[in-house]
C-alpha positions in Angstrom: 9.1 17.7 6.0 10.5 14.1 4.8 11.8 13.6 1.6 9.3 11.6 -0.7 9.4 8.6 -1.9 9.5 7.2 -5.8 8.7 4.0 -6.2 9.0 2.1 -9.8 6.0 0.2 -11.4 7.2 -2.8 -10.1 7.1 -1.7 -6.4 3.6 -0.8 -6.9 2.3 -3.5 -8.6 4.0 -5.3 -5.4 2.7 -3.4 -2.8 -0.9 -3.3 -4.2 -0.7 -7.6 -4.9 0.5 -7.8 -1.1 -2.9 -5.0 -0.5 -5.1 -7.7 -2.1 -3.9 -10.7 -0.2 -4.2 -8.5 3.0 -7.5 -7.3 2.4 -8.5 -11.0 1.2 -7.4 -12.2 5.1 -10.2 -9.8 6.1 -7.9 -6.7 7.1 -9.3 -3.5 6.6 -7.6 -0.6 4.2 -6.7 1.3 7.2 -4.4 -2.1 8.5 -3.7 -2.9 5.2 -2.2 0.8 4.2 -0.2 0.5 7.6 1.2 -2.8 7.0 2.5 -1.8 3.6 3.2 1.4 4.4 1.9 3.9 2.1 -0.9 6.5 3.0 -4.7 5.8 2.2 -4.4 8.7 -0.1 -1.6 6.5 -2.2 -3.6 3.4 -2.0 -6.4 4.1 -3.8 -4.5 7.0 -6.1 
């Protein structure tokens, strides 16, 4: 089992501005969440 990962606030706000702009070129969640690299689970957690 890996280790998990903690991210700060900042990270996140990140990750989910770069989810928007991917989802806004028409990706879906599933590319988006791989592209970024957090689980589908996180994303919308």
């Amino acid at each position: 089992m890996s280790k998990r990962k903690v991210f700060t606030a900042e990270q996140i706000v990140l990750k989910l501005r770069e989810a928007e702009i991917l989802l806004g070129q028409g990706k879906s969640v599933r590319e988006a969440v791989r592209i970024l690299e957090v689980s589908e689970q996180t994303y919308y957690r």
